[in-house]
N, C-alpha and C positions, 0 to 999 in steps of 0.2 A: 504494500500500500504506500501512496504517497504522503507526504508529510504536509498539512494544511497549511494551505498560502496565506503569508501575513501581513497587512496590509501595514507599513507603516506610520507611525503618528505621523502629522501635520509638523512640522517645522514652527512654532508662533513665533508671533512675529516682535521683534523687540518693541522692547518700553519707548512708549511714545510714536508707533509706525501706526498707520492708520491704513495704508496704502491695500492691503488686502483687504481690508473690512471692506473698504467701498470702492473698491479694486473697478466697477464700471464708472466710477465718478470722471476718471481722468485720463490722461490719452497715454500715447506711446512716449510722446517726446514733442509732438507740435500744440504750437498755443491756437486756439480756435474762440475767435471772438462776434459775438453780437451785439445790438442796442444794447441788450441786458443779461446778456449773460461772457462771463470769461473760464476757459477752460485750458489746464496743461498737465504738463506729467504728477504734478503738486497739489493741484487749487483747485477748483472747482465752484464758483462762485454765480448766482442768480442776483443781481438787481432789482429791486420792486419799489414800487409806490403804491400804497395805499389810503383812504380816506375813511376812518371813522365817522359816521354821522354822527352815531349818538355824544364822540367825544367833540366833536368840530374843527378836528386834527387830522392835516396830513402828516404821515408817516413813511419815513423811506429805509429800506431793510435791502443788508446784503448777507443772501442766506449762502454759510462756507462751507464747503468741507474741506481738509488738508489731510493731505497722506503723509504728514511728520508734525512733530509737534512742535521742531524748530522755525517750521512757517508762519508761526504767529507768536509777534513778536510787539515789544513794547519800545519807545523812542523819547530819548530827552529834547527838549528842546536844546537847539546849537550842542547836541551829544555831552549836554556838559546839565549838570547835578548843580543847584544851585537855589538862591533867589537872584531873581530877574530874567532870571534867560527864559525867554520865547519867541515863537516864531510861529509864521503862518502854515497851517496845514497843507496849500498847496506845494507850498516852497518842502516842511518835510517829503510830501510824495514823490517830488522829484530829486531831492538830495539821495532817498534812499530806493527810489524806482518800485516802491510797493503797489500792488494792484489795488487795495483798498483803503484808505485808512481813518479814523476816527477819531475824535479829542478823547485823551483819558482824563484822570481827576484832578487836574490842576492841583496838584501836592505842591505849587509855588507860589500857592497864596495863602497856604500856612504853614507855620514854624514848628507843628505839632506832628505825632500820629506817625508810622509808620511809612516808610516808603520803600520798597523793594523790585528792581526791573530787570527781571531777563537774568535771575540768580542772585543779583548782587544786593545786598542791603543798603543802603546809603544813607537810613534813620530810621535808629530804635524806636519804640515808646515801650512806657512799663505797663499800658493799659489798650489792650487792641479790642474797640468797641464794633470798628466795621470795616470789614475788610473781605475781599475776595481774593482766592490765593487760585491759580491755574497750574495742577501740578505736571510733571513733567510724563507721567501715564496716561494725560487728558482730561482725569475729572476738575471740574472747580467744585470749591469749596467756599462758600459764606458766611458772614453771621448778618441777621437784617435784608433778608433779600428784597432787593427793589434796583431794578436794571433800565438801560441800554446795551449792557454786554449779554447777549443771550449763551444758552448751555445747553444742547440737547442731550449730547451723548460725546464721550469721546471721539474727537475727531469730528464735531459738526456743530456750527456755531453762527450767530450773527453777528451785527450790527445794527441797532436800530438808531435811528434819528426822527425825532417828533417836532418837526415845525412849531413855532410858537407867536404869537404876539405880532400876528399877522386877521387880517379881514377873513382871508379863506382859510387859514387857520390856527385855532386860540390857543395849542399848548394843553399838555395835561399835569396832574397835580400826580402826586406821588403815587395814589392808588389808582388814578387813571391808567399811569404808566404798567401800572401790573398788570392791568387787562390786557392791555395793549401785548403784554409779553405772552401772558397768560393764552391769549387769543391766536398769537403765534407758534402755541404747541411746546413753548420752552420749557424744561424741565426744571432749570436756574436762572436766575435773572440778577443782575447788579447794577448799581445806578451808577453813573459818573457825571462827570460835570456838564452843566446846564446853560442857559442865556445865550449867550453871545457866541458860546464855547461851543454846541453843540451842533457839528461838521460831520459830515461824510463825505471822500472825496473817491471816485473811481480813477485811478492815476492820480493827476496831476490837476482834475478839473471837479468843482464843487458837481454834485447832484442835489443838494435839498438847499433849501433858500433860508438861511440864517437870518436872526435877528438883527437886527441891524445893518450893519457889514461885513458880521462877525467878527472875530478877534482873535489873536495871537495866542498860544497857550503852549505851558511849560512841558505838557509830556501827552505822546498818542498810541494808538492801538495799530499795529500795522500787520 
């Protein structure tokens, strides 16, 4: 008699690879782009606009997924840890040629509270009230959730941006914004900084129409 054929385990894939999970997300090696959507060996990204009636807000979302977890990454303003350094989100997009990228929490307009980007600590506190950590396996973790960074699952994520303090549209309050996430199917949600701050840019050029002119800001999500 023969000896039964055995099939061997799966190889898994290292900490932090996304790339088989969603192994149809992304291509061989060429970048394949539309109105709204961008696509490569890495990324995998959908552009959307939506409009809440009931909140009276438009909303613009870049639904992600990455096949590594070093594709999403975080950016100081002028690469330099400080107060006062900032800089326009278009000008980051094109310093650093990211495909997407959005203001994070302006940690340069307090002296306070924790600050940690892409491994490196650069301010303690003895008291961490709120905070979201993105570990290096893909989950995030929060205390306090209320976002614009969305969480589905490892390895797939957004961007959200909520127009505000405009005619066509008013801006939501903090539990607005959870429906808003909520309604998105996130599994986690985190808030980041708001007003003026609150950008989304595909390359090098805005998609949502900010407050005012918007404004410079010390650290973003790319």
């Amino acid at each position: 008699s023969e000896a039964p054929e055995i099939t061997p385990e799966p190889t898994p894939e290292p900490v932090g690879s996304f790339r088989n999970k969603f192994a149809d997300k992304f291509t061989d090696g060429e970048v394949i782009k539309t109105d709204n959507t961008y696509q490569s060996a890495n990324l995998n990204i959908t552009f959307q606009r939506k409009y809440f009636d009931e909140l009276m807000s438009r909303v613009y979302y870049a639904d992600i997924y990455i096949a590594d977890i070093s594709c999403l990454r975080t950016v100081l303003a002028e690469d330099t840890f400080g107060k006062g350094y900032k800089e326009w989100i278009t000008k980051v997009a094109r310093r650093t040629g990211s495909v997407v990228t959005m203001n994070g929490d302006y940690y340069g307009s307090r002296d306070f509270g924790v600050v940690a980007r892409n491994g490196t600590l650069y301010r303690d506190a003895k008291n961490i009230r709120d905070v979201a950590v993105l570990y290096w396996d893909g989950h995030m973790k929060k205390r306090y959730p209320r976002s614009a960074f969305g969480y589905y699952e490892p390895g797939h994520y957004c961007f959200v941006v909520v127009d505000g303090r405009l005619a066509e549209s008013k801006g939501v309050k903090l539990d607005g914004l959870s429906r808003v996430m909520e309604g998105l199917g996130c599994a986690v949600a985190y808030n980041l900084d708001g007003g003026q701050t609150s950008l989304l840019a595909r390359e090098d050029k805005l998609i949502n129409r900010p407050s005012g002119r918007g404004r410079r800001a010390s650290d973003f999500i790319i």
